[in-house]
PQR file with spaces between the fields and no chain letter, atoms N, CA, C, O and H, PARSE charges and radii, in Angstrom:
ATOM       1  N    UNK     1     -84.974   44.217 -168.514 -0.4000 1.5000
ATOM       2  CA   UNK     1     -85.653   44.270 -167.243 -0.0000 2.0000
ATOM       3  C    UNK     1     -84.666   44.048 -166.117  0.5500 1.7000
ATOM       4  O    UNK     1     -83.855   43.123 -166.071 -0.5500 1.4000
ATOM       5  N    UNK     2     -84.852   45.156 -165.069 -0.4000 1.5000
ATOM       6  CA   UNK     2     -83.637   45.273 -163.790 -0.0000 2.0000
ATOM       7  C    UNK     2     -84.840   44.566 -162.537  0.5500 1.7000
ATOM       8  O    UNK     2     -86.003   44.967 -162.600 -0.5500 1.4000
ATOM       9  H    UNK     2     -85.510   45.908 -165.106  0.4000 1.0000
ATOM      10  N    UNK     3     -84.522   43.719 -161.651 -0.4000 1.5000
ATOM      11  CA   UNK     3     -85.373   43.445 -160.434 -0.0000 2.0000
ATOM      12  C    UNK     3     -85.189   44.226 -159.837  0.5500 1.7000
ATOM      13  O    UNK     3     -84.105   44.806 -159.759 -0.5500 1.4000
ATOM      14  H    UNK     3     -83.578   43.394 -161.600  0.4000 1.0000
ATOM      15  N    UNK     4     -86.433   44.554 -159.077 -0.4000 1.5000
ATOM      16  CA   UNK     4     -86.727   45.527 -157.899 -0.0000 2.0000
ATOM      17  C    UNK     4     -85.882   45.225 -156.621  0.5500 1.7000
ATOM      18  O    UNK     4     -84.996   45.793 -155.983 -0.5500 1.4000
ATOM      19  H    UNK     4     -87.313   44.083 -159.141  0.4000 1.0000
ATOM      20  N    UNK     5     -86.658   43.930 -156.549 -0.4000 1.5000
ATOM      21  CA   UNK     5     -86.605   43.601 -154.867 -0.0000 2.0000
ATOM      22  C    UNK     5     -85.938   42.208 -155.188  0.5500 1.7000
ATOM      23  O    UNK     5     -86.272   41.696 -156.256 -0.5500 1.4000
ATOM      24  H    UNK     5     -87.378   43.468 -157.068  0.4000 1.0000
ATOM      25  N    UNK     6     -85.027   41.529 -154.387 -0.4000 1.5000
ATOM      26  CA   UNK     6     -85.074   40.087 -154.621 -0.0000 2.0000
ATOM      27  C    UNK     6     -85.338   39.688 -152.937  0.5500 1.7000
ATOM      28  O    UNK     6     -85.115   40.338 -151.915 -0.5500 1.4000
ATOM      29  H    UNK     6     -84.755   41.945 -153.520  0.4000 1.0000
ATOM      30  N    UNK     7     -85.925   38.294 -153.162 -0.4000 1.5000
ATOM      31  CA   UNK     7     -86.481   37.195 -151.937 -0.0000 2.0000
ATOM      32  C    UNK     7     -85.666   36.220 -151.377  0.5500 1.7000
ATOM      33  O    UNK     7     -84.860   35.942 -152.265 -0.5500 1.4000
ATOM      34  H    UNK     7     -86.106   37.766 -153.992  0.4000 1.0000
ATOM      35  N    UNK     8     -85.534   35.841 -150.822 -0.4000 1.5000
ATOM      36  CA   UNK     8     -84.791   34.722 -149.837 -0.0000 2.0000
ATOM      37  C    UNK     8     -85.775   34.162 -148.642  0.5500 1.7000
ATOM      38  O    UNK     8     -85.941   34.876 -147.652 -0.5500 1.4000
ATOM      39  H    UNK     8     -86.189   36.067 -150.101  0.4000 1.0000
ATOM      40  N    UNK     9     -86.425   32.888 -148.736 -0.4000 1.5000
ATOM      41  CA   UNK     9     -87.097   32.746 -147.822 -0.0000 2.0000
ATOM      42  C    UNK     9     -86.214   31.436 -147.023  0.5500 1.7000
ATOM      43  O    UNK     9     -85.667   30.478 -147.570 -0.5500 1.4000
ATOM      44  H    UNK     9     -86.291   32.308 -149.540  0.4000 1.0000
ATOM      45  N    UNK    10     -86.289   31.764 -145.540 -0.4000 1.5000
ATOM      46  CA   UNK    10     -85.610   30.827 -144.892 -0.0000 2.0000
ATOM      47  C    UNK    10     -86.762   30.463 -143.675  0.5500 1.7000
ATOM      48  O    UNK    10     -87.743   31.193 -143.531 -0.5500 1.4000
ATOM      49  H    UNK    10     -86.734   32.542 -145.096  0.4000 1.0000
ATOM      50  N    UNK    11     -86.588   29.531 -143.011 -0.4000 1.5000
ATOM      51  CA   UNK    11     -87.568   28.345 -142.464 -0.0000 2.0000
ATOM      52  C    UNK    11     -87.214   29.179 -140.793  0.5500 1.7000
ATOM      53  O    UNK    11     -88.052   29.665 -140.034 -0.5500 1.4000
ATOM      54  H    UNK    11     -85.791   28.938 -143.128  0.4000 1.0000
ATOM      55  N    UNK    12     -85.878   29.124 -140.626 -0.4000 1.5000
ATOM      56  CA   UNK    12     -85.064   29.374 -138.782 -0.0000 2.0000
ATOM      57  C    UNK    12     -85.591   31.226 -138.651  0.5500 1.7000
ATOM      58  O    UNK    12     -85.391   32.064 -139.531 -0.5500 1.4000
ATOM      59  H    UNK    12     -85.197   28.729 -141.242  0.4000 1.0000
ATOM      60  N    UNK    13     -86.002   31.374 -137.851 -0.4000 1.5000
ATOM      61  CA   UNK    13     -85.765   32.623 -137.313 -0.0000 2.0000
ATOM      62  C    UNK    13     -84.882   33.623 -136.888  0.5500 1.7000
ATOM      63  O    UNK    13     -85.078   34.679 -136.286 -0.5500 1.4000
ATOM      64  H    UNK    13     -86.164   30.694 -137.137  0.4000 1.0000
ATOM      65  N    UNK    14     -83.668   32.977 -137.405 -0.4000 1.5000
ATOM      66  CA   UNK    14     -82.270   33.337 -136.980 -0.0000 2.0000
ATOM      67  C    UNK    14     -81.559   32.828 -137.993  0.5500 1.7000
ATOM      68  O    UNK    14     -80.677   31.978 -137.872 -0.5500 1.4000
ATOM      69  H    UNK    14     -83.508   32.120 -137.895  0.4000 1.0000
ATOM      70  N    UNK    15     -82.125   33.607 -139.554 -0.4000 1.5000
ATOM      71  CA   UNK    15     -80.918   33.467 -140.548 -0.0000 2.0000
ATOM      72  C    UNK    15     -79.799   33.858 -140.854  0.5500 1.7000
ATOM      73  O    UNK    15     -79.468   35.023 -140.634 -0.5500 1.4000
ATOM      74  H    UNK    15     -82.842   34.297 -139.652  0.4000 1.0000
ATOM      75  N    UNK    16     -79.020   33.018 -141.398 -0.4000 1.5000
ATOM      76  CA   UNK    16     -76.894   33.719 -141.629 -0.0000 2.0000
ATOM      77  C    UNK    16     -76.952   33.965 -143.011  0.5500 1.7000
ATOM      78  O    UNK    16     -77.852   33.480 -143.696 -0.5500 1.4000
ATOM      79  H    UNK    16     -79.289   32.071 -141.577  0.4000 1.0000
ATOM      80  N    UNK    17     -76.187   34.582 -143.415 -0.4000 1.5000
ATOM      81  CA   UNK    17     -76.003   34.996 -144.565 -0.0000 2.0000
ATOM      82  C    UNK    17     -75.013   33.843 -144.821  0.5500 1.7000
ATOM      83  O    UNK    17     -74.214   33.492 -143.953 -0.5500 1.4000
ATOM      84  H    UNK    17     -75.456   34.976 -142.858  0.4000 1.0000
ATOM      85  N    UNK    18     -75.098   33.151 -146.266 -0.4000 1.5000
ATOM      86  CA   UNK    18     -74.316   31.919 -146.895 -0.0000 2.0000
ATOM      87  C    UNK    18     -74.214   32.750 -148.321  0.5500 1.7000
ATOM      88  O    UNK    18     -74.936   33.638 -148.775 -0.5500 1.4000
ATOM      89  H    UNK    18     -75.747   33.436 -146.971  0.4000 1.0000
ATOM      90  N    UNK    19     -72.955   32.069 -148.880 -0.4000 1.5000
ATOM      91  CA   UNK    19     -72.199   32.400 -149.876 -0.0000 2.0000
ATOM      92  C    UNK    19     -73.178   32.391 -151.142  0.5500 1.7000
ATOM      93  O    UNK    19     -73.215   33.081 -152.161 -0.5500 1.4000
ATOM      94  H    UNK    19     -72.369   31.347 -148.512  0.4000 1.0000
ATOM      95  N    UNK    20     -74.049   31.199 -150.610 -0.4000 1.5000
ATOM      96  CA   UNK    20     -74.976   31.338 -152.490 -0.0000 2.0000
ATOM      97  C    UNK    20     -75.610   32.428 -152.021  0.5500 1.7000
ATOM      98  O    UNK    20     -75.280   33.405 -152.693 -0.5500 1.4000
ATOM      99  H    UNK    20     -74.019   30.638 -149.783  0.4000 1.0000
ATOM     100  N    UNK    21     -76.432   32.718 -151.101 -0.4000 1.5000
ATOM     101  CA   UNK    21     -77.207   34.029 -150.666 -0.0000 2.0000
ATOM     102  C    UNK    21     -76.854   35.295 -150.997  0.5500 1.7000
ATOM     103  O    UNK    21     -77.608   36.103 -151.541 -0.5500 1.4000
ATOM     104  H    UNK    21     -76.700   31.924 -150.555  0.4000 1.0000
ATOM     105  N    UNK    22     -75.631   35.506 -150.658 -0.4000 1.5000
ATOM     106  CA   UNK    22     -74.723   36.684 -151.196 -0.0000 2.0000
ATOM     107  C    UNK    22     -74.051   37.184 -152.457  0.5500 1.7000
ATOM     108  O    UNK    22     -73.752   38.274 -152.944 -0.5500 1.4000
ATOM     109  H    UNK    22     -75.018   34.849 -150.216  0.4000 1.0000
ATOM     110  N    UNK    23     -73.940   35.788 -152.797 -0.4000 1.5000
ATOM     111  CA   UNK    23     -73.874   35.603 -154.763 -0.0000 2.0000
ATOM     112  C    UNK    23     -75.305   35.836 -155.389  0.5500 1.7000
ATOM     113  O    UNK    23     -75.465   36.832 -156.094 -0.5500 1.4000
ATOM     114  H    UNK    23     -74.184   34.902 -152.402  0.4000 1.0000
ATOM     115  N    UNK    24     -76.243   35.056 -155.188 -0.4000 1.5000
ATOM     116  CA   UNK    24     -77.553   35.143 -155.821 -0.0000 2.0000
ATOM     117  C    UNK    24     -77.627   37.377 -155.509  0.5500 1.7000
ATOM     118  O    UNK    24     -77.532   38.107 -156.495 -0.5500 1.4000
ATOM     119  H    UNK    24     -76.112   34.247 -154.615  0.4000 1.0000
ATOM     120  N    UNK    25     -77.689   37.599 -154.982 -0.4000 1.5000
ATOM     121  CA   UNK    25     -78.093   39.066 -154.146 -0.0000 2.0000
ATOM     122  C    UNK    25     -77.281   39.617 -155.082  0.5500 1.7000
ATOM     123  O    UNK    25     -77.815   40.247 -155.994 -0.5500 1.4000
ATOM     124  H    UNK    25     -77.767   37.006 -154.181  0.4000 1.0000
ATOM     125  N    UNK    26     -76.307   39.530 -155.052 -0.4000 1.5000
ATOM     126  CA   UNK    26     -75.021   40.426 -156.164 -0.0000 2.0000
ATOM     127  C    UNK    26     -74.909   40.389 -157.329  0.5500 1.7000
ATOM     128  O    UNK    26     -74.459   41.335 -157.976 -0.5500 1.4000
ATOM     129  H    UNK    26     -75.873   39.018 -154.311  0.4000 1.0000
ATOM     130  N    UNK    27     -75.436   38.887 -158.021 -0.4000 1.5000
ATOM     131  CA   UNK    27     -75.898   38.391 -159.887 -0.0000 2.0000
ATOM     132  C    UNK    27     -77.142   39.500 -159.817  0.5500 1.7000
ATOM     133  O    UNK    27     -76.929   40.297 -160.730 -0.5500 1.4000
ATOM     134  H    UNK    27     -75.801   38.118 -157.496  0.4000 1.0000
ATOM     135  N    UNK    28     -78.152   39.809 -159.219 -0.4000 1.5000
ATOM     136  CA   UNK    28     -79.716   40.367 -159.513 -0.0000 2.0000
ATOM     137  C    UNK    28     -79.531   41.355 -159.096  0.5500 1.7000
ATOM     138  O    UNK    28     -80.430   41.982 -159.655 -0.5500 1.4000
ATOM     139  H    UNK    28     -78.325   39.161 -158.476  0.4000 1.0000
ATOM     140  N    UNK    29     -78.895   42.227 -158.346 -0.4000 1.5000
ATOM     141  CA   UNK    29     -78.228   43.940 -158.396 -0.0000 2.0000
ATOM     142  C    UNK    29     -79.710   44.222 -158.107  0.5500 1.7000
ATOM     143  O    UNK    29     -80.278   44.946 -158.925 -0.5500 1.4000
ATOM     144  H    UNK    29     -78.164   41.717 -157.892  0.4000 1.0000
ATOM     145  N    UNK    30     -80.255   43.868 -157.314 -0.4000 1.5000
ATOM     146  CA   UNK    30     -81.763   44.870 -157.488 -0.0000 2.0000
ATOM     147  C    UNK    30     -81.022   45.893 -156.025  0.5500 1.7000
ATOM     148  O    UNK    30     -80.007   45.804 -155.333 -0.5500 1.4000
ATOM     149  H    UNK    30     -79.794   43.279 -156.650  0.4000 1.0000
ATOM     150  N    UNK    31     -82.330   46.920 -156.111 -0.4000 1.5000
ATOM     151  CA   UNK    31     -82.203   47.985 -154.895 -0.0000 2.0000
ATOM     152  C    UNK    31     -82.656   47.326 -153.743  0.5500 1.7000
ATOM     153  O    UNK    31     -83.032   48.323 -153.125 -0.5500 1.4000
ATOM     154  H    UNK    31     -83.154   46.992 -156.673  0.4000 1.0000
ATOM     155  N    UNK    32     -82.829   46.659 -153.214 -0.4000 1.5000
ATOM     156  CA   UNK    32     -83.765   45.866 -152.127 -0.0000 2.0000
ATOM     157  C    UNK    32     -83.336   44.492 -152.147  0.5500 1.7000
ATOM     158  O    UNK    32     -83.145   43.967 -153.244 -0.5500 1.4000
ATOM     159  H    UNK    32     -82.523   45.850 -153.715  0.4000 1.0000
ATOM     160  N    UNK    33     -83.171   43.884 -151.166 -0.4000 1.5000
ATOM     161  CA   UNK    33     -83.151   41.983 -150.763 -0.0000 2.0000
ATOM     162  C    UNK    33     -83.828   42.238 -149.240  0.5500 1.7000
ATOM     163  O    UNK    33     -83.901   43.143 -148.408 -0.5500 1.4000
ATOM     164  H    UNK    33     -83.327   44.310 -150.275  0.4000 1.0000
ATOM     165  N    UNK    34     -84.308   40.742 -149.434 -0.4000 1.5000
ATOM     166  CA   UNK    34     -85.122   40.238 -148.236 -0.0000 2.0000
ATOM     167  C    UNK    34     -84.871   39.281 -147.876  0.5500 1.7000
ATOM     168  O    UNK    34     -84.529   38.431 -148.699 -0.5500 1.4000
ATOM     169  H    UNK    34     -84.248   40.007 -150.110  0.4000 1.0000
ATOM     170  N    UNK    35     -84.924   38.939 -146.394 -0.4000 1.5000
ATOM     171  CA   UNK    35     -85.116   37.334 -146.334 -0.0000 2.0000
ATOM     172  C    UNK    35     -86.371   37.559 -145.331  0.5500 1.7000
ATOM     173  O    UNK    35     -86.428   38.357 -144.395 -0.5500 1.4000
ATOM     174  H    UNK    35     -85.202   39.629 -145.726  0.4000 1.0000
ATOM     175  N    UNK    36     -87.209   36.786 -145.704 -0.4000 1.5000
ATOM     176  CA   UNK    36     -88.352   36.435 -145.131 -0.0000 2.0000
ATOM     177  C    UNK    36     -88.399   35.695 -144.053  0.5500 1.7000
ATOM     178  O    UNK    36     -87.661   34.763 -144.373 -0.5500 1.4000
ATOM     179  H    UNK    36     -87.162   36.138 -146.464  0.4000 1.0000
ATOM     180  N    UNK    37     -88.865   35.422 -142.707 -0.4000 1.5000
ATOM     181  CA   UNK    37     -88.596   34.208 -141.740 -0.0000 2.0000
ATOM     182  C    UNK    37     -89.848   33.900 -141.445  0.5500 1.7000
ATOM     183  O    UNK    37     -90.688   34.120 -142.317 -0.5500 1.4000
ATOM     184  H    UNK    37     -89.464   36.179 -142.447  0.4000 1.0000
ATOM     185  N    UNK    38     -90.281   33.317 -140.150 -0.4000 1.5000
ATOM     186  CA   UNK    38     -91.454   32.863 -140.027 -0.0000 2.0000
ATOM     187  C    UNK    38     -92.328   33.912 -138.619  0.5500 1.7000
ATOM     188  O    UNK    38     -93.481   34.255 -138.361 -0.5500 1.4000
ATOM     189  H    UNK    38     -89.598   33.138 -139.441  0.4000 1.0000
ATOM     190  N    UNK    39     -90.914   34.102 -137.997 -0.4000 1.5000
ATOM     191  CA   UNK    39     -91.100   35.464 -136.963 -0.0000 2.0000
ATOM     192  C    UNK    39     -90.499   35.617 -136.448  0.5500 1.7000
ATOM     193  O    UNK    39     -90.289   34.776 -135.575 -0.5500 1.4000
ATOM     194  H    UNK    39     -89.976   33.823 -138.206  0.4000 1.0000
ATOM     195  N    UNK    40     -89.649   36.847 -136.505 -0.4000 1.5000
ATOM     196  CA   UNK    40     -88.651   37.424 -136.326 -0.0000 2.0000
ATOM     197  C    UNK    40     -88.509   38.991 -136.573  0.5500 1.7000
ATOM     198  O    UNK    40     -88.951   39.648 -137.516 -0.5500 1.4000
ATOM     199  H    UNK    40     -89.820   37.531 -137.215  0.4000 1.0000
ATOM     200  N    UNK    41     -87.748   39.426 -135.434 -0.4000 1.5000
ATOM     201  CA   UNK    41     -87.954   40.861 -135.187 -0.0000 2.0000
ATOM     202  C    UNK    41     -87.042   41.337 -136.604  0.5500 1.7000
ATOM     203  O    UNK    41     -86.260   40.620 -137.228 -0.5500 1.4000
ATOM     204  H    UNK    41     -87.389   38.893 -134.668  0.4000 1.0000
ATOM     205  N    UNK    42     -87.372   42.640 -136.869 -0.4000 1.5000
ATOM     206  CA   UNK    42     -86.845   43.876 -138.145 -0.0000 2.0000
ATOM     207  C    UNK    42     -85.757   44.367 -137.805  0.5500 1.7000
ATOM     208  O    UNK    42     -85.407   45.103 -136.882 -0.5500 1.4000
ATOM     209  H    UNK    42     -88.008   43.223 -136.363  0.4000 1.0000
ATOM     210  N    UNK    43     -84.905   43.557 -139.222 -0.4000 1.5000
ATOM     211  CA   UNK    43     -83.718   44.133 -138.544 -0.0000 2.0000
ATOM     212  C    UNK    43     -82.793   44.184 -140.197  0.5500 1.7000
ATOM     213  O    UNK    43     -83.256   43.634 -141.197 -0.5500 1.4000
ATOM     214  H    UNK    43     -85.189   42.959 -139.972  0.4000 1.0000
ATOM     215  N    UNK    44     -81.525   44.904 -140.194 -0.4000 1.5000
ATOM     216  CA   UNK    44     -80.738   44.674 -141.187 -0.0000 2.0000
ATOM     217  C    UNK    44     -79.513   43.828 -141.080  0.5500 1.7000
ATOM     218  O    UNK    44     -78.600   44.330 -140.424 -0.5500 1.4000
ATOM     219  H    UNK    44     -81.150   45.350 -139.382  0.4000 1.0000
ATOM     220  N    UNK    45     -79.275   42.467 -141.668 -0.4000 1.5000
ATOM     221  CA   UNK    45     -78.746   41.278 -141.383 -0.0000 2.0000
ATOM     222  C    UNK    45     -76.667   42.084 -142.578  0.5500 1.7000
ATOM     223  O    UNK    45     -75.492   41.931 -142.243 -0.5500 1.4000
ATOM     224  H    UNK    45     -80.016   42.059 -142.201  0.4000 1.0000
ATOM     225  N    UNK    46     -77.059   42.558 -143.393 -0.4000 1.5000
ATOM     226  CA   UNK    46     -76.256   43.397 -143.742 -0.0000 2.0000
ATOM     227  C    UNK    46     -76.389   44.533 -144.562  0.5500 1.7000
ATOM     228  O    UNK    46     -77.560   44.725 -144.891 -0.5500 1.4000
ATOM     229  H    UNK    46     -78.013   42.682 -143.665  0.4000 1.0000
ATOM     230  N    UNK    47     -75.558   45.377 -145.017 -0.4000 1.5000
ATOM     231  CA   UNK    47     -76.225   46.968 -145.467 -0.0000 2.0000
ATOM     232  C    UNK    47     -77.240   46.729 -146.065  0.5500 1.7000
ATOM     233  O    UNK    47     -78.126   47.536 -145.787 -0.5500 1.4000
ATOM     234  H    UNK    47     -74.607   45.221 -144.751  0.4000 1.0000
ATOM     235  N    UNK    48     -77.569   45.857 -146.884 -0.4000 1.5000
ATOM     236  CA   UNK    48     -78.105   45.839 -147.926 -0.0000 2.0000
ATOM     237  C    UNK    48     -79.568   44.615 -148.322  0.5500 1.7000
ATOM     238  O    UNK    48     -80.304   44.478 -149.299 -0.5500 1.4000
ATOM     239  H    UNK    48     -76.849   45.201 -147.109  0.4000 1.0000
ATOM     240  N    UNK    49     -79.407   43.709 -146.586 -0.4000 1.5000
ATOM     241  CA   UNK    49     -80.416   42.968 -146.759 -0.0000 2.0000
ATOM     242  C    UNK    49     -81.049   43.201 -145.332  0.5500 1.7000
ATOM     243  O    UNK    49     -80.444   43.285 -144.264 -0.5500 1.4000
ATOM     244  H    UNK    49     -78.809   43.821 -145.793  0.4000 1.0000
ATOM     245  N    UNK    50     -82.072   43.265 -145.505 -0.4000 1.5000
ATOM     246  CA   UNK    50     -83.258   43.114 -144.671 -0.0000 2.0000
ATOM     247  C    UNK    50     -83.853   41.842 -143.932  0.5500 1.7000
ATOM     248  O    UNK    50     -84.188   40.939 -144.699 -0.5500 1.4000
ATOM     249  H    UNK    50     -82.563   43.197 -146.373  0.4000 1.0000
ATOM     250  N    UNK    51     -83.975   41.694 -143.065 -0.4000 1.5000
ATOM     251  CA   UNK    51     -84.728   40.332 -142.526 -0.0000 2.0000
ATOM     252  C    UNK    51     -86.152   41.237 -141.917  0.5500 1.7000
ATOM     253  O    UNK    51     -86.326   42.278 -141.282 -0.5500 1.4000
ATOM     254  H    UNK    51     -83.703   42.427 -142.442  0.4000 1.0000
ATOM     255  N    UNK    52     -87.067   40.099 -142.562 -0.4000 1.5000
ATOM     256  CA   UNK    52     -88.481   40.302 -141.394 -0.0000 2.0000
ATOM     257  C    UNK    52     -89.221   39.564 -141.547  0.5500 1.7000
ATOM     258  O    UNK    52     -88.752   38.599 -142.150 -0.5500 1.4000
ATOM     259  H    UNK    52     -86.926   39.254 -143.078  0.4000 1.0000
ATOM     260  N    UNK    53     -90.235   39.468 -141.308 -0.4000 1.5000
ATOM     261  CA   UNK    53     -91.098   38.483 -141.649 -0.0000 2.0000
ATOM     262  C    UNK    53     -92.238   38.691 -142.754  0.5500 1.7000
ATOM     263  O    UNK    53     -92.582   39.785 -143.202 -0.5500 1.4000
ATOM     264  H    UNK    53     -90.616   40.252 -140.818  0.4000 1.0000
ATOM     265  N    UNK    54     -92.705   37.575 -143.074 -0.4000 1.5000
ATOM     266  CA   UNK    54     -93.921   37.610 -143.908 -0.0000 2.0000
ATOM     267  C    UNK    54     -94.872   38.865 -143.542  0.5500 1.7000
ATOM     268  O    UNK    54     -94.865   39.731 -144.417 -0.5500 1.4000
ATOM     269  H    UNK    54     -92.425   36.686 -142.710  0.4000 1.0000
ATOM     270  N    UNK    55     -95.596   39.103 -142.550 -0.4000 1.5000
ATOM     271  CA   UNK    55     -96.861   39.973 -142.886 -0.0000 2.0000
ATOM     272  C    UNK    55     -96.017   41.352 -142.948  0.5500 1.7000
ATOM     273  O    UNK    55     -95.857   41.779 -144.091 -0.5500 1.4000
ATOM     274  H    UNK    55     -95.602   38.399 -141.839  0.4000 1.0000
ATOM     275  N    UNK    56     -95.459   42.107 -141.914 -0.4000 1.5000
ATOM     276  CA   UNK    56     -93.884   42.903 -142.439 -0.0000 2.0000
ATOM     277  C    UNK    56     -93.514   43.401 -143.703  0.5500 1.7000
ATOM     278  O    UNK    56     -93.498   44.567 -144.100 -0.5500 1.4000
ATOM     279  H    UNK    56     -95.589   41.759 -140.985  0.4000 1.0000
ATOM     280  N    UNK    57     -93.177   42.212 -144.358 -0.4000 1.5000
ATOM     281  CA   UNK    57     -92.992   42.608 -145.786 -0.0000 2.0000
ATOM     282  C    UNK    57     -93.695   42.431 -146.664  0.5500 1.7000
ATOM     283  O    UNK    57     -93.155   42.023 -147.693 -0.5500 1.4000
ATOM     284  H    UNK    57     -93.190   41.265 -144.036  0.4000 1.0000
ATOM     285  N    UNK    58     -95.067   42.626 -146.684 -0.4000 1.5000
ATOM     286  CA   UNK    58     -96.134   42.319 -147.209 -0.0000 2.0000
ATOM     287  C    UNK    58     -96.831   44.195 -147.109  0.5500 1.7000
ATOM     288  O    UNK    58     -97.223   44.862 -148.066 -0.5500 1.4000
ATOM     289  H    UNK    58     -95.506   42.957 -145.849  0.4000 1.0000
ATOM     290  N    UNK    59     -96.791   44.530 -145.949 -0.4000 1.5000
ATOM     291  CA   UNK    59     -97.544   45.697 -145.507 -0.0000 2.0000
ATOM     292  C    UNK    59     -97.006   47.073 -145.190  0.5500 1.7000
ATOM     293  O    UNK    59     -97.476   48.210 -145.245 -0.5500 1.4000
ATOM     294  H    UNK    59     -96.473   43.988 -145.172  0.4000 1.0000
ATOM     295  N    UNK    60     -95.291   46.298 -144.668 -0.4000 1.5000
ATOM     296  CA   UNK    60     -94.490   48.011 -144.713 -0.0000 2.0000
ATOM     297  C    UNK    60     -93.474   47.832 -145.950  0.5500 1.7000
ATOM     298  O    UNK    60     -93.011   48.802 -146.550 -0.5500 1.4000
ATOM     299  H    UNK    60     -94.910   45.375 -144.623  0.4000 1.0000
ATOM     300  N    UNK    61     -93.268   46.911 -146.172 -0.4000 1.5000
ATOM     301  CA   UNK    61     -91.783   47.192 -147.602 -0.0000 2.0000
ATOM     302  C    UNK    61     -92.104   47.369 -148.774  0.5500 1.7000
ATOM     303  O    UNK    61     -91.678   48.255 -149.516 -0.5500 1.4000
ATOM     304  H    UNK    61     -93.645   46.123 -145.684  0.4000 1.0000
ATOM     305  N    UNK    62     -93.376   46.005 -149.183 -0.4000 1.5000
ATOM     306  CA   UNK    62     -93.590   46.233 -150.904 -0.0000 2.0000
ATOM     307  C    UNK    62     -94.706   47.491 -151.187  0.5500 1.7000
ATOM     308  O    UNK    62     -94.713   47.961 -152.325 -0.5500 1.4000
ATOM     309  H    UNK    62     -93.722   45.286 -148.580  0.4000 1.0000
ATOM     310  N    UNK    63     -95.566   47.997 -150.266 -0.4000 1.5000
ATOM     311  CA   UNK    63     -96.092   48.773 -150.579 -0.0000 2.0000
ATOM     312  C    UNK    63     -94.842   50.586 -151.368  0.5500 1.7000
ATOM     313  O    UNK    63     -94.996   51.478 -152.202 -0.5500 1.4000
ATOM     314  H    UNK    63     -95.560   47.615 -149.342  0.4000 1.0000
ATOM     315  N    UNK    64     -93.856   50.175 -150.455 -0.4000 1.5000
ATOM     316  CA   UNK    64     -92.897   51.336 -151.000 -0.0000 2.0000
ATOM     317  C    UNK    64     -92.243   50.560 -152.075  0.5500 1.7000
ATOM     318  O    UNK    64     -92.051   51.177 -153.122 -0.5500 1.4000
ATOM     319  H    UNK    64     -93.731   49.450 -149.778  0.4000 1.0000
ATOM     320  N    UNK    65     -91.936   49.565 -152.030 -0.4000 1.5000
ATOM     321  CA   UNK    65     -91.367   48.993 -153.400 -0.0000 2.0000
ATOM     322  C    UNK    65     -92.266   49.433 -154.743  0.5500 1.7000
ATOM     323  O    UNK    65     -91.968   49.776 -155.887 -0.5500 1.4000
ATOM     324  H    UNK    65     -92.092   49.063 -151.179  0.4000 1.0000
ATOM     325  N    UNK    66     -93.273   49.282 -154.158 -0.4000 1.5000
ATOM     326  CA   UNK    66     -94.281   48.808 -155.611 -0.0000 2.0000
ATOM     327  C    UNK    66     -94.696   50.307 -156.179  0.5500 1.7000
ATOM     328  O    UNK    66     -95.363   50.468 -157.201 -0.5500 1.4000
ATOM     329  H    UNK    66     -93.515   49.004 -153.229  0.4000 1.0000
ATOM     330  N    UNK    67     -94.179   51.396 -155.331 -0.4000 1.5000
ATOM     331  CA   UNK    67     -94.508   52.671 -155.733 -0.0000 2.0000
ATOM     332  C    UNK    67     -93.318   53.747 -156.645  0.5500 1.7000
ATOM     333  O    UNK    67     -93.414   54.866 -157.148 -0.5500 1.4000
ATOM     334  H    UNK    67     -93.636   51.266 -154.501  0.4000 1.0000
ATOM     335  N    UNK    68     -91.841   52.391 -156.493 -0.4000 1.5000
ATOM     336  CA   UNK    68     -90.667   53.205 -157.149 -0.0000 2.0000
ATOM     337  C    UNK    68     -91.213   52.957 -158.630  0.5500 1.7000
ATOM     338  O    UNK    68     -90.609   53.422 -159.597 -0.5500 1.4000
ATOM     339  H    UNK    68     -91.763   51.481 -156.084  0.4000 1.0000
């Protein structure tokens, strides 16, 4: 079994990317990372990770996730 999507939930609205973050993301090779915030505008934090918020990634991301 390969993960889809992996999660990162952070508390600040203005998350950094940290070394375990970027390790954890790179051990689980999925097609997709997230970090979740509490509210915060859509944006890509680097190529490959996504920031947005909870309802966000609830209603525009996993619905395309959940269809690969």
């Amino acid at each position: 079994n390969k993960p889809i999507a992996s999660i990162e939930i952070k508390y600040t609205a203005s998350p950094k990317t940290s070394k375990g973050m970027l390790q954890s993301f790179t051990d689980l090779k999925a097609a997709f990372n997230f970090v979740i915030t509490p509210n915060t505008d859509d944006y890509l934090i680097k190529n490959n990770i996504r920031v947005c918020n909870l309802f966000d990634f609830l209603t525009r991301y996993l619905p395309n996730i959940t269809l690969l």
